[in-house]
N, C-alpha and C positions, 0 to 999 in steps of 0.2 A: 414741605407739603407733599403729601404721597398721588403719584400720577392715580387716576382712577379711570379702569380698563373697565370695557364693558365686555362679555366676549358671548358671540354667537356662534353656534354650532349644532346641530340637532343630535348629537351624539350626549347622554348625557354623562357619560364615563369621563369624553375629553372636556365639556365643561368642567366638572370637579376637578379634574387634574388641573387645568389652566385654572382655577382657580386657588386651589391649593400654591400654584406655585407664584402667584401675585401675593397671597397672604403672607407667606414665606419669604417675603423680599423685600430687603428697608425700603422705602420710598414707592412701595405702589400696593395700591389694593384693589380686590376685584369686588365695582360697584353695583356689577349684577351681571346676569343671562339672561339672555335670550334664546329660542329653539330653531327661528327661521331667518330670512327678509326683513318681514311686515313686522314682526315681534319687537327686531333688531331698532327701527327704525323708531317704534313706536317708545322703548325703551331708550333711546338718544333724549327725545324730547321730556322725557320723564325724570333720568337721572343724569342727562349733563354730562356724560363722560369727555374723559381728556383724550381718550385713543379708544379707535374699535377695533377689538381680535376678532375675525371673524372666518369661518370655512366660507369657499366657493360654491361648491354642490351643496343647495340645501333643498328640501320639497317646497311646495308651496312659493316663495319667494328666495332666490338664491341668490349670493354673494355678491356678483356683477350687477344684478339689478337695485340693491340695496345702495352700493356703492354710486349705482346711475343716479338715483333718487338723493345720497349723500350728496354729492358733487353740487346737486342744485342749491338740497337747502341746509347742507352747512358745509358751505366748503374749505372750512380752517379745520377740519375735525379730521387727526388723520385716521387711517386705516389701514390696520397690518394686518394680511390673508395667511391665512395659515390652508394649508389641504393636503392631499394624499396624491392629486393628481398632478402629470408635470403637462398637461398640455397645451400646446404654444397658445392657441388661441384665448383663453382663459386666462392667461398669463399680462398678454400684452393687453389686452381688453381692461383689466383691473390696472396694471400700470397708466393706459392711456386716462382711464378715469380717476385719477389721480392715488392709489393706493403707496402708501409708505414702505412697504415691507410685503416678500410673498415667500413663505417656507414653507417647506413640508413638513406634516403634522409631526414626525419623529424627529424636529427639531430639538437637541437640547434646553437646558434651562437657563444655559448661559446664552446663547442666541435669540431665544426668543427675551429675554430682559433686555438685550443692549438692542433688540431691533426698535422694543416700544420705547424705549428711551430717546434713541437714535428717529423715530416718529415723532417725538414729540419737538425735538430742536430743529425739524425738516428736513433729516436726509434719509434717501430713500436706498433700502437693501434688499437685495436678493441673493436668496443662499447660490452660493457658488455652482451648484449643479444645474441648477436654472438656470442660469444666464444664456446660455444658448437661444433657449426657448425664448425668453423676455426679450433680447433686443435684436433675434433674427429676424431676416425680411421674410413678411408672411410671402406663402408659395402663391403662387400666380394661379388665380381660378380658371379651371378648363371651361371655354367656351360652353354652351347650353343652344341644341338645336330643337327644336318643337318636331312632333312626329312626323308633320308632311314634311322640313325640311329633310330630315334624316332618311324619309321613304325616297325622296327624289334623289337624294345625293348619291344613295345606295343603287340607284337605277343608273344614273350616271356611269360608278364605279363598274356597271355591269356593259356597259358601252350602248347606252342607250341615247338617243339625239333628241335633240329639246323637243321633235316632233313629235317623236315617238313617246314619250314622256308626258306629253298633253295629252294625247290621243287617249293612252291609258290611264289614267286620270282623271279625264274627262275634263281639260282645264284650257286656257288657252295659251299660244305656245310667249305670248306675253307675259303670261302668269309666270311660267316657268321661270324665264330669264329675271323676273322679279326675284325669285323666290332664288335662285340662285346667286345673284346681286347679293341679298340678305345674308348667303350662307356664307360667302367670300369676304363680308365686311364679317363677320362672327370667329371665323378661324382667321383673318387678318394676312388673305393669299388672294393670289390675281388671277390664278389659272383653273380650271375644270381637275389637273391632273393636281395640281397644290393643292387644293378641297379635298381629294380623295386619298391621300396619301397624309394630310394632317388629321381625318377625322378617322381615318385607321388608325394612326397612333393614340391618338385618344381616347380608343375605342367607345366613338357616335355612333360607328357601321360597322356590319360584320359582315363580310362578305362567307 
C-alpha cells in the first residue's frame, strides 16, 4: 500500500517537483497540495494523509503554526519540513512540536524518500548540516530594560547619586532605589558598578 504525502508549500514549481517525485516512487503518492498553513490543515481533514511535506516560511499561515495546530489535533500524523532556511529557532521549534524530518529544499531524491519513510515507522531525521542548529542550546536572551530604567542607569554610569537622580527626574529618591533594585535583579548583579559595566556590554547604554 503506497504511503500517501500531502505536501504544502506556496511555491508552486516545488510543489510539482515534490510531486513528481512521490509519483515516481514505488510505494508512495502524492495525495494532494496545499499552498499555505490553513490550506495544509484543512486538506489533512479532507484527504487523510499518511505524512505531511511541508515548507516553514509560508504567508498567511506558516509551517510552525500548522504543525502547533497538527500536534493538537492529529498528533500520530507525522511531518517532514522541508525549507531553504537553516535557522536555529525554527528548527527546534518544529522539532519540539513534534516534526519527523527537517531538510533543506535541495535535498535529494534519495533523502527525502527514506526520510518520509523513516516518518512514517517513527524516527526522526535531520540532514547532517543541521544538526548544530536543531539540537544546540538556544542563546541566552539579553536582559530588556524599559526606557526609565535605561535613562537612570545611564545617569548612574555618569556618576550621578540616587539624589541627584530623583531631583532630575522629579521622582523620589525611594523611587530611584526601586528602580534600581529592578535593574540589578534584570542584569542579575549586586553592585551600581556590575549594572553599569553589564548593560555596556550589552549595549542597554551608551555612554
Amino acid at each position: 500500500m503506497s504511503i500517501r504525502v500531502l505536501i504544502v508549500d506556496d511555491h508552486q514549481i516545488l510543489r510539482t517537483g515534490l510531486s513528481l517525485i512521490m509519483e515516481t516512487t514505488d510505494g508512495m503518492e502524492a495525495v494532494g497540495t496545499a499552498v499555505d498553513g490553513q490550506d495544509g490543515l484543512a486538506k489533512v481533514e479532507e484527504l487523510k494523509p499518511d505524512v505531511v511535506l511541508t515548507d516553514i516560511r509560508m504567508p498567511n499561515m506558516d509551517g510552525i503554526a500548522m504543525l502547533r495546530q497538527l500536534a493538537q489535533s492529529h498528533p500520530d500524523l507525522p511531518v517532514v519540513v522541508l525549507t531553504t532556511f537553516d535557522d536555529q529557532e525554527p528548527i527546534q521549534q518544529a522539532l519540539r512540536l513534534g516534526a519527523k524530518g527537517f531538510m533543506l529544499k535541495d535535498a535529494d531524491k534519495d533523502t527525502i524518500v527514506k526520510t518520509i519513510q523513516g516518518a512514517i515507522s517513527g524516527q526522526v531525521y535531520v540532514e547532517p548540516s543541521l544538526m548544530g542548529k536543531a539540537f544546540a542550546a538556544p542563546a541566552a536572551a539579553k536582559p530588556q530594560l524599559n526606557e526609565r530604567d535605561q535613562q537612570i542607569l545611564k545617569m548612574v554610569a555618569e556618576g550621578s547619586r540616587n539624589i541627584d537622580i530623583a531631583d532630575t527626574l522629579h521622582l523620589s529618591e525611594r523611587t530611584i532605589k526601586a528602580h534600581l533594585t529592578e535593574i540589578y535583579n534584570q542584569l542579575g548583579v549586586f553592585t551600581r558598578a556590575e549594572a553599569v559595566a553589564a548593560a555596556l556590554r550589552d549595549g542597554l547604554i551608551e555612554l
